[in-house]
C-alpha positions as CSV (number, residue, x, y, z in Angstrom):
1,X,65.9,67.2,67.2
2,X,65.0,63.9,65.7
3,X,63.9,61.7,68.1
4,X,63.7,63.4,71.0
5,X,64.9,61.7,73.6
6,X,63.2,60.4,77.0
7,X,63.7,62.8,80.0
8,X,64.8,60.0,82.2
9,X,67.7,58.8,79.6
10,X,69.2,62.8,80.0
11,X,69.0,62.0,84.1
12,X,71.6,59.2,84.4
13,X,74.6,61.6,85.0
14,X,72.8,63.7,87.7
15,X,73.2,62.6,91.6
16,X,70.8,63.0,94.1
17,X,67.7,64.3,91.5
18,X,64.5,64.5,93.0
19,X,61.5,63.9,90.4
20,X,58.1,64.8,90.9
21,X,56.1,63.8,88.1
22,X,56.7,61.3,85.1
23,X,60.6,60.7,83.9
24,X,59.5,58.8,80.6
25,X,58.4,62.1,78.8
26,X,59.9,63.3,76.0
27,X,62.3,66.7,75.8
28,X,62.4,68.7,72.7
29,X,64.8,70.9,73.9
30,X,66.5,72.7,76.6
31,X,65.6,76.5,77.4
32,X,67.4,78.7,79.7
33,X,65.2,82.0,78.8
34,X,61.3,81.6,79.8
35,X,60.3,83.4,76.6
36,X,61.7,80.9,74.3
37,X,60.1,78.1,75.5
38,X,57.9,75.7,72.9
39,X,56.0,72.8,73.8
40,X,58.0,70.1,74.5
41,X,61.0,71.9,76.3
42,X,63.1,71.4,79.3
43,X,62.8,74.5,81.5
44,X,65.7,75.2,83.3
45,X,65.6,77.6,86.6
46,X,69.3,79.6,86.8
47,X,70.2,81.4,89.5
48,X,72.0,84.0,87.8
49,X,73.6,87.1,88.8
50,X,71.0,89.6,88.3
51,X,67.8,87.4,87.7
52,X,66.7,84.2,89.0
53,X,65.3,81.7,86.7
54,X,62.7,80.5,89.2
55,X,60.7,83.6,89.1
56,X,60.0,82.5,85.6
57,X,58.8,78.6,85.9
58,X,54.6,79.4,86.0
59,X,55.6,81.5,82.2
60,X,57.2,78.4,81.2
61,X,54.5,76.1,82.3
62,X,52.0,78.2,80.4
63,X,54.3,78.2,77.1
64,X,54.1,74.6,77.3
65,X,57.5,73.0,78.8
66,X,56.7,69.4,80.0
67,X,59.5,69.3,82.6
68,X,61.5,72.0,84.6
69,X,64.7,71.5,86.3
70,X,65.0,73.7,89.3
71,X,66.5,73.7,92.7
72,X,63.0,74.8,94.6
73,X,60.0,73.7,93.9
74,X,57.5,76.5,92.8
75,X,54.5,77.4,95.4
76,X,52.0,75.4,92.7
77,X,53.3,72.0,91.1
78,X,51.0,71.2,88.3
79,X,50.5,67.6,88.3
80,X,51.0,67.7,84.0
81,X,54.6,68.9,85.0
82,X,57.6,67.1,85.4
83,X,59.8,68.9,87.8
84,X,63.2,67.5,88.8
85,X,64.6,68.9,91.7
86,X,68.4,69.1,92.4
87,X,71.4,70.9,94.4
88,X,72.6,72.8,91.7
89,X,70.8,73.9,88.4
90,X,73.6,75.2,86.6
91,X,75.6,71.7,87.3
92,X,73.3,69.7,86.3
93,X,71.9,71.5,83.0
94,X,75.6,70.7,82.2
95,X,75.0,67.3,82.4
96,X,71.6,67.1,81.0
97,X,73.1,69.1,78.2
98,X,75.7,66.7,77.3
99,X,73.8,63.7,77.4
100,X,70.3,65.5,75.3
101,X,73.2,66.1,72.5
102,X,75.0,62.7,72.2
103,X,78.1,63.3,74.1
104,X,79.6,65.0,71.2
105,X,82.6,65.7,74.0
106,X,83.4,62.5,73.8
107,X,83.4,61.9,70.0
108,X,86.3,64.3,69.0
109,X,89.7,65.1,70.7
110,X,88.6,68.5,73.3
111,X,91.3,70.7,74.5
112,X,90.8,74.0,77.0
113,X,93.1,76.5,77.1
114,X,92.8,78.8,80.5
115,X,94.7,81.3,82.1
116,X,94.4,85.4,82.3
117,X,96.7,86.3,79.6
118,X,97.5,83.9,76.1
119,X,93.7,81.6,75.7
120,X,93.0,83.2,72.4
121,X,96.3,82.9,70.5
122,X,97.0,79.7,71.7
123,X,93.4,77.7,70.7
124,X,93.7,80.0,67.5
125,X,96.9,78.5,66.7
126,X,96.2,75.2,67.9
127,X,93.3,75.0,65.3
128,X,94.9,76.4,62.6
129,X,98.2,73.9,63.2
130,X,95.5,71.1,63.3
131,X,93.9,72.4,60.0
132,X,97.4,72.6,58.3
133,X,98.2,69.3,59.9
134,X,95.2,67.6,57.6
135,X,92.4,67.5,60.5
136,X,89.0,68.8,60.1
137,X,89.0,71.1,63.3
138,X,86.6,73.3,65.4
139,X,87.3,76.6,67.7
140,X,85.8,78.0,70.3
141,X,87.4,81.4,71.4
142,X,86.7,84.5,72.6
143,X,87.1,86.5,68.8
144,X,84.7,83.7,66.9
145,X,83.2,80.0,67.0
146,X,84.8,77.9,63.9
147,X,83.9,74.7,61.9
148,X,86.6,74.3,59.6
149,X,86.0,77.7,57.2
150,X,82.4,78.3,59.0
151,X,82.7,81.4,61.0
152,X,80.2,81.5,63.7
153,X,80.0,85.0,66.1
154,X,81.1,84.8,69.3
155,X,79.3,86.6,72.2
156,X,81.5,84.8,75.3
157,X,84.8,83.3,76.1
158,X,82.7,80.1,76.8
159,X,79.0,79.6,75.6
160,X,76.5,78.3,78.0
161,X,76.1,74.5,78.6
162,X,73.3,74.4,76.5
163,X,74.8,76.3,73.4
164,X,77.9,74.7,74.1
165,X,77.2,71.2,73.5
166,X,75.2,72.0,70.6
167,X,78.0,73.9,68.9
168,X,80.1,70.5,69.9
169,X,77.6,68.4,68.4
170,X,77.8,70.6,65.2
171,X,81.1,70.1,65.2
172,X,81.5,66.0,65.8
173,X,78.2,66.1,63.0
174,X,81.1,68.0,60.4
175,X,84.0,65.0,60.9
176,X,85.7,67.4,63.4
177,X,88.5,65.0,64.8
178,X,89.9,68.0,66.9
179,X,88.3,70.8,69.1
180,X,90.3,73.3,70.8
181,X,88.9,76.0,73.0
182,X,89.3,78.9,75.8
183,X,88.1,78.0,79.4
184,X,87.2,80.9,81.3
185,X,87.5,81.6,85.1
186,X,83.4,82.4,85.2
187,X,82.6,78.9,82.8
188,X,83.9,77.2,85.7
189,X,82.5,78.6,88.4
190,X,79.0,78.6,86.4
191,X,79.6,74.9,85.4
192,X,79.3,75.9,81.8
193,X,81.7,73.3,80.9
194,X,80.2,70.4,83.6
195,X,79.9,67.5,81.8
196,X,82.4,68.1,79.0
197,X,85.4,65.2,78.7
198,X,88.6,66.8,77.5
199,X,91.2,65.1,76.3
200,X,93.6,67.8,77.5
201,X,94.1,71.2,79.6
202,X,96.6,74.0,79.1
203,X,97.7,76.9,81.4
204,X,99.2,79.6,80.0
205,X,99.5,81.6,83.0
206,X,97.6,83.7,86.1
207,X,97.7,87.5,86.7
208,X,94.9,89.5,88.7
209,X,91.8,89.9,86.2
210,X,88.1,89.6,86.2
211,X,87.8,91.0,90.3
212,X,84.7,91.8,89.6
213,X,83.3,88.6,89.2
214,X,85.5,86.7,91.5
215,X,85.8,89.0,94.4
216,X,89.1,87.6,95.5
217,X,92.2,86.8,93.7
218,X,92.3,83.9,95.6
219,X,89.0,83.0,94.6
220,X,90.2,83.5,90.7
221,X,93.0,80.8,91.1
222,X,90.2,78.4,92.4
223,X,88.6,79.0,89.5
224,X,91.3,78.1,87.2
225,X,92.3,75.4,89.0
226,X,88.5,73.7,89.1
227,X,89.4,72.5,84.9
228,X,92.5,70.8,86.3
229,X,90.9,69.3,89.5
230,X,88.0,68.1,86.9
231,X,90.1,66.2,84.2
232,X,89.9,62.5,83.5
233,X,93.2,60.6,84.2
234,X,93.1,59.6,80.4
235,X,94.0,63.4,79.6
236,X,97.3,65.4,79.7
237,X,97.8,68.6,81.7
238,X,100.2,71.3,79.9
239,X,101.5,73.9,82.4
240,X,103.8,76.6,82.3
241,X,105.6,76.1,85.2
242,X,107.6,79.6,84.7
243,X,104.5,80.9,86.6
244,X,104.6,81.0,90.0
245,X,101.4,79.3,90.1
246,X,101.7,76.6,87.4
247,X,102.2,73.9,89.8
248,X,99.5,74.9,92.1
249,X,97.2,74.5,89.1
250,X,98.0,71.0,88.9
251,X,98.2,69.8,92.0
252,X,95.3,67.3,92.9
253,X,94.5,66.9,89.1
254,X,94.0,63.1,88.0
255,X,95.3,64.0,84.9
256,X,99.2,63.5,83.4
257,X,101.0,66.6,84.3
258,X,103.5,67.9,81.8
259,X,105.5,71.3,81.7
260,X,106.8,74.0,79.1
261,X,109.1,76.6,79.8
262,X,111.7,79.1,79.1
263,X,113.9,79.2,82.0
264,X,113.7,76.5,83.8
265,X,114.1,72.0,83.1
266,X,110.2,70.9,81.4
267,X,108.9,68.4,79.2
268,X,108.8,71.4,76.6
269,X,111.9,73.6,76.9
270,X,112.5,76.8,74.6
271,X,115.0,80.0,74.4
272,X,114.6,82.8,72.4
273,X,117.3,83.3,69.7
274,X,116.6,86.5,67.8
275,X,113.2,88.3,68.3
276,X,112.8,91.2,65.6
277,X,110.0,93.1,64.0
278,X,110.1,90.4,60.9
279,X,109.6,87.6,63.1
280,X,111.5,85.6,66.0
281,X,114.1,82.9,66.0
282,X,113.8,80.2,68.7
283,X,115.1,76.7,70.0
284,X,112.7,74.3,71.0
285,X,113.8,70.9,72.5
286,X,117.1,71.3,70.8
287,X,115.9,72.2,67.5
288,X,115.8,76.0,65.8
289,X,112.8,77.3,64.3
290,X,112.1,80.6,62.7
291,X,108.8,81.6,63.6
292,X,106.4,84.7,62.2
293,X,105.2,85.6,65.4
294,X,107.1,87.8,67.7
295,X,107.6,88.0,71.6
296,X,108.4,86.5,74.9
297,X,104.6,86.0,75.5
298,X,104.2,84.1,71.9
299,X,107.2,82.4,73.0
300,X,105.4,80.7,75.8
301,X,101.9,80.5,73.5
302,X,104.1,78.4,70.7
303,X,105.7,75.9,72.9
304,X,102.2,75.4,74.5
305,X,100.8,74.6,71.3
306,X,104.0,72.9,70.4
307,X,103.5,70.5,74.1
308,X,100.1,70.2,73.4
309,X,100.2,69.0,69.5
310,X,103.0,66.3,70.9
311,X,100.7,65.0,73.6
312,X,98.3,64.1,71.4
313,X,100.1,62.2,69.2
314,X,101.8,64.4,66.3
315,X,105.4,64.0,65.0
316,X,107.5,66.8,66.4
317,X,108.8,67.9,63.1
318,X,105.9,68.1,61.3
319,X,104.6,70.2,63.7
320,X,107.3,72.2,63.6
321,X,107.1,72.8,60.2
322,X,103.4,74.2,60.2
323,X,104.2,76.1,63.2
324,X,106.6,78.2,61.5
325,X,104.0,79.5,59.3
326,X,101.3,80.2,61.7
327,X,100.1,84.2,61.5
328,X,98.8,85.8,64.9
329,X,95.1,85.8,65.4
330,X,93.0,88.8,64.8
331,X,93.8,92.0,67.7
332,X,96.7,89.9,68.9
333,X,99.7,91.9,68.0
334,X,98.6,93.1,64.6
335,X,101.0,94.9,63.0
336,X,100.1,97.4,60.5
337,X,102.7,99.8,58.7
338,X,101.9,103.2,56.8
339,X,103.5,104.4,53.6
340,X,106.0,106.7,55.7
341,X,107.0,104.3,58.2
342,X,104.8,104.2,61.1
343,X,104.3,100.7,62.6
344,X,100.4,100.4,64.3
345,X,100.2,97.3,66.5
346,X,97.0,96.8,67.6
347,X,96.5,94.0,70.9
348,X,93.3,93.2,73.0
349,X,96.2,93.5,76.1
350,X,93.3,94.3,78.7
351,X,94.9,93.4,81.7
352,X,97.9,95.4,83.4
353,X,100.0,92.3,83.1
354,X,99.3,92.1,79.3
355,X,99.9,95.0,78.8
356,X,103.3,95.2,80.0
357,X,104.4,92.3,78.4
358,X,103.1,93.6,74.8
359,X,104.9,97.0,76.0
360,X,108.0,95.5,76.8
361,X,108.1,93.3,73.0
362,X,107.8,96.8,71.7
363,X,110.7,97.9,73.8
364,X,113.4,95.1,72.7
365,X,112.3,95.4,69.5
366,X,113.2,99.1,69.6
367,X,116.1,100.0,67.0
368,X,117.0,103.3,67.5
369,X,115.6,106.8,68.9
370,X,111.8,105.2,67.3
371,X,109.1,106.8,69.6
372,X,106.6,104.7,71.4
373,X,103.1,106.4,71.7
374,X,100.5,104.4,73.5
375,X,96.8,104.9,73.3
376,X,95.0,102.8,75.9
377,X,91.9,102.5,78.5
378,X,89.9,100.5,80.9
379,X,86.2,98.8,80.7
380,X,83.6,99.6,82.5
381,X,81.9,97.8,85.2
382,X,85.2,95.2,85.2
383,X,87.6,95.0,87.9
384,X,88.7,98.9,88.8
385,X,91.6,97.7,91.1
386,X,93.7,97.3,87.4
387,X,92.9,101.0,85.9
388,X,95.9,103.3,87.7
389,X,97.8,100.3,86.7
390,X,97.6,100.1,83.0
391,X,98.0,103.9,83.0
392,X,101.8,103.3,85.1
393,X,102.8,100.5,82.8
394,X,101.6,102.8,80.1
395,X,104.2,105.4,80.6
396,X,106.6,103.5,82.1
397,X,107.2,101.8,78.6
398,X,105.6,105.2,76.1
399,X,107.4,108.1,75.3
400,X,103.7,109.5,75.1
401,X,100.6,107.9,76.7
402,X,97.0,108.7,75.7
403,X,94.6,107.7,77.9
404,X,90.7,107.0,76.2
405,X,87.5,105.1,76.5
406,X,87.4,101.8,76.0
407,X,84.0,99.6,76.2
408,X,82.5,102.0,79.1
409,X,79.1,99.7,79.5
410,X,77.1,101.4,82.0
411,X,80.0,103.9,83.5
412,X,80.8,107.3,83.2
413,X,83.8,106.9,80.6
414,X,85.5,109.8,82.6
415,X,85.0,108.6,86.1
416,X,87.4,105.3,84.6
417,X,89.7,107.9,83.2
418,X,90.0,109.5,86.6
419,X,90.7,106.1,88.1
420,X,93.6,105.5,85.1
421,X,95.0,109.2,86.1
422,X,95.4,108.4,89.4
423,X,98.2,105.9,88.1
424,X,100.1,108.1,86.0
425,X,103.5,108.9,88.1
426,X,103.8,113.2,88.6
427,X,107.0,112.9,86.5
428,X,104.9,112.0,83.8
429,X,102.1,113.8,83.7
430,X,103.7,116.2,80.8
431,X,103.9,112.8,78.4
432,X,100.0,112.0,79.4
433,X,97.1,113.4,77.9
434,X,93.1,112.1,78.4
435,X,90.7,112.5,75.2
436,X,87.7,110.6,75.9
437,X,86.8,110.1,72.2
438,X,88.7,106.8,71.2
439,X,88.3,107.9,67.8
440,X,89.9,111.0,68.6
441,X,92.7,109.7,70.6
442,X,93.8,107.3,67.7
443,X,93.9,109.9,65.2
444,X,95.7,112.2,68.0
445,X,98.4,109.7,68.3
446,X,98.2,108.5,64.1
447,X,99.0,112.4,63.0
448,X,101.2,113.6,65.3
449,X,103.9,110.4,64.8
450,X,106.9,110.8,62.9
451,X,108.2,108.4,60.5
452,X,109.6,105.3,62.0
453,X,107.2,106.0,65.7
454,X,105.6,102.9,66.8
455,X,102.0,103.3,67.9
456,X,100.1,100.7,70.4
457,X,96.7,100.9,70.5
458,X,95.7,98.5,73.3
459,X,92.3,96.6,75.2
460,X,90.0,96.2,72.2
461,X,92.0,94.1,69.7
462,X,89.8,92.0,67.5
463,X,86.7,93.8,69.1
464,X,84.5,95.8,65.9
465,X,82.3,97.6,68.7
466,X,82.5,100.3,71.5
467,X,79.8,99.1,74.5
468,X,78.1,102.2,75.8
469,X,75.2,102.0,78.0
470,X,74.1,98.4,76.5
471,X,74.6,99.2,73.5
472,X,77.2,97.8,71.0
473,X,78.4,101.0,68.5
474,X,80.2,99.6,65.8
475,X,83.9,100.9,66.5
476,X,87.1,98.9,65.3
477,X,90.5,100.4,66.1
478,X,91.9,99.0,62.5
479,X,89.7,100.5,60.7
480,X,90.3,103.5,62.5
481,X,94.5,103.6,62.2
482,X,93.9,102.9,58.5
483,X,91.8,106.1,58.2
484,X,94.9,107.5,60.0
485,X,97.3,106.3,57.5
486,X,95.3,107.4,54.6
487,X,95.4,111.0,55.9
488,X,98.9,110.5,56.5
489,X,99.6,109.3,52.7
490,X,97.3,112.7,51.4
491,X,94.6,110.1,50.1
């Protein structure tokens, strides 16, 4: 960075900081991993879920960092060292973060989405209705990181504090007036968004996901609710209160609490017309729109994006009007149709309560005798608790389920299979079949369709690898149903 700021100018934010050592020296930058550390850098000591940061202080000492921020003092304190000692590392490397890069927060208009089910489509869409609306925009989401038509990879729902503000900074650096990303359940708890000022929060909704992490599903809603609980009283809270839980997000949040729904009185009310296979016909706040997306749960994503583009200030029927043009985002709902008829939907639906609602879109959108054939599975070391319930929900909605690998990580893929088997109901065990090989299990369910069959392949969406053992395969179930169709045409 040019002119690197002073150490004690990135403090003011942090309370109760202990500092041992000189505050006027100058940071270069701010290193979470011991091995990238220059002279010059911040060290800072996480406590993380498999390694803690402080075993690595003395390596980044000896690399040359100038300062460390840590929550105990290591057993030797070099008098060269700056060492600032606090409650919470994680907290306050939010903090630090945001002031070392200007604040960008603060420089454009900031919105998180969070929920279980509904964060991707609606930031997506927010962006791309912000873009079509005439504002340079930026996203950060769960399938990529975007400056206007820069496309940068994403590797988490939320990037760390450090990575975070930078990509902000980027962002307010490019005449971004708008920013609109996911919030995660785990960037709350791990304070990867501390220190961020958001103009506005969304909730899209709450079913029982990431156990793993959270323990508890009570401890999940905490989560969740944390954004709210954080936001400034100059901000706007969007909820849908058609979940049971909508209102509990809100409740001791500072910030002005408005509502969408679909069955109920809110600030934002819609009804579904006419949903269909070419698109879906709604009313919202007593006026029709015909919209390209289709299904209840994009029901719910446009009028949150619809709330949230009012709130800040746009005309309603200009936003309207861009609205109705909007595509889904990548893996959400894809359709894809062969020359003989087939439909191929593809969703990242990786939660049971996804699942079922992309399931039951399929079903109202049913015609005639049109078979439904679902291909789906679980990841590995991710909450187990949900596996024999995507595989009921599967054939509960499918006229034939199969059952595959998904991202295994560090599982046995058929130990998770075992799990989803024990869901499937006796009376369906003829419908069910298990191939391990997702490859094999798409072109399974691709060949033996019939014309007019509808084919859901579900839990990896946007997603162009298969995680085995650490390591990222290159695997994209598109590329793999178009292979299917091909074969299907004779090409």
């Amino acid at each position: 960075m040019e002119n690197d700021p002073i150490l004690s100018s990135l403090l003011g934010e942090v309370k109760g900081a202990i500092i041992h050592g000189y505050a006027d020296v100058k940071v270069k930058n701010i290193i979470l991993d011991s091995r990238k550390v220059l002279p010059g850098s911040l060290f800072v000591a996480l406590r993380g879920t498999q390694v803690d940061g402080h075993q690595f202080i003395n390596t980044a000492t000896e690399l040359g960092a100038t300062a460390i921020l840590c929550e105990e003092l290591p057993e030797s304190v070099r008098e060269d060292i700056t060492y600032i000692q606090v409650d919470g590392s994680a907290a306050a490397m939010g903090l630090v973060a945001a002031a070392f890069y200007g604040h960008p927060s603060k420089k454009v208009k900031l919105v998180g989405v969070t929920g279980t089910n509904g964060k991707t489509s609606v930031a997506t869409f927010l962006f791309q209705l912000f873009r079509a609306l005439g504002y340079r925009s930026g996203l950060l989401s769960t399938v990529q990181n975007q400056i206007e038509d820069e496309v940068i990879p994403s590797t988490h729902t939320t990037p760390d504090a450090v990575a975070l503000n930078a990509l902000l900074a980027q962002m307010a650096a490019s005449n971004c007036s708008h920013v609109f990303m996911e919030v995660s359940s785990h960037s709350v708890t791990q304070h990867r968004i501390t220190g961020l000022h958001f103009a506005g929060g969304i909730f899209t909704n709450i079913t029982h996901d990431h156990l793993d992490f959270h323990k508890t599903f009570d401890n999940y809603i905490k989560a969740k609710k944390g954004f709210f609980d954080a936001l400034p009283k100059s901000a706007f809270a969007l909820v849908n209160i058609d979940d049971r839980r909508g209102t509990v997000m809100v409740q001791n949040t500072k910030a002005r609490i408005e509502t969408y729904s679909l069955q109920t009185l809110a600030s934002f009310k819609g009804k579904i017309i006419s949903d269909t296979l070419a698109g879906m016909h709604m009313d919202i706040n007593n006026q029709e729109v015909w919209f390209r997306v289709i299904g209840r749960f994009n029901a719910y994503n446009l009028l949150a994006v619809y709330g949230a583009a009012v709130l800040l200030g746009e005309k309603e029927e200009a936003v309207l009007t861009e609205l109705s043009n909007l595509k889904s985002p990548p893996g959400r709902f894809e359709q894809f149709h062969s020359a003989d008829h087939i439909v191929g939907i593809v969703d990242y639906a990786h939660t049971p309560d996804a699942l079922e609602n992309v399931l039951e879109t399929i079903t109202h959108l049913r015609q005639g005798n049109e078979q439904v054939v679902t291909v789906v599975g679980c990841g590995g070391n991710r909450d187990a608790e949900k596996r024999p319930k995507m595989a009921e929900i599967a054939c509960r909605y499918s006229n034939r389920v199969i059952l595959t690998s998904d991202n295994p990580r560090f599982e046995d893929p058929m130990d998770i299979l075992d799990q989803m088997r024990k869901g499937v109901p006796p009376l369906d065990y003829k419908k069910t079949t298990v191939i391990e090989d997702r490859h094999e299990a798409i072109l399974k369910a691709g060949i033996e369709a019939e014309p007019g069959d509808i084919i859901l392949i579900a839990g990896k969406g946007h997603e162009n690898y298969q995680d085995v053992k650490g390591v990222k395969h290159h695997f994209d179930d598109k590329e793999v149903l178009m292979e299917v169709f091909a074969k299907r045409a004779g090409n």
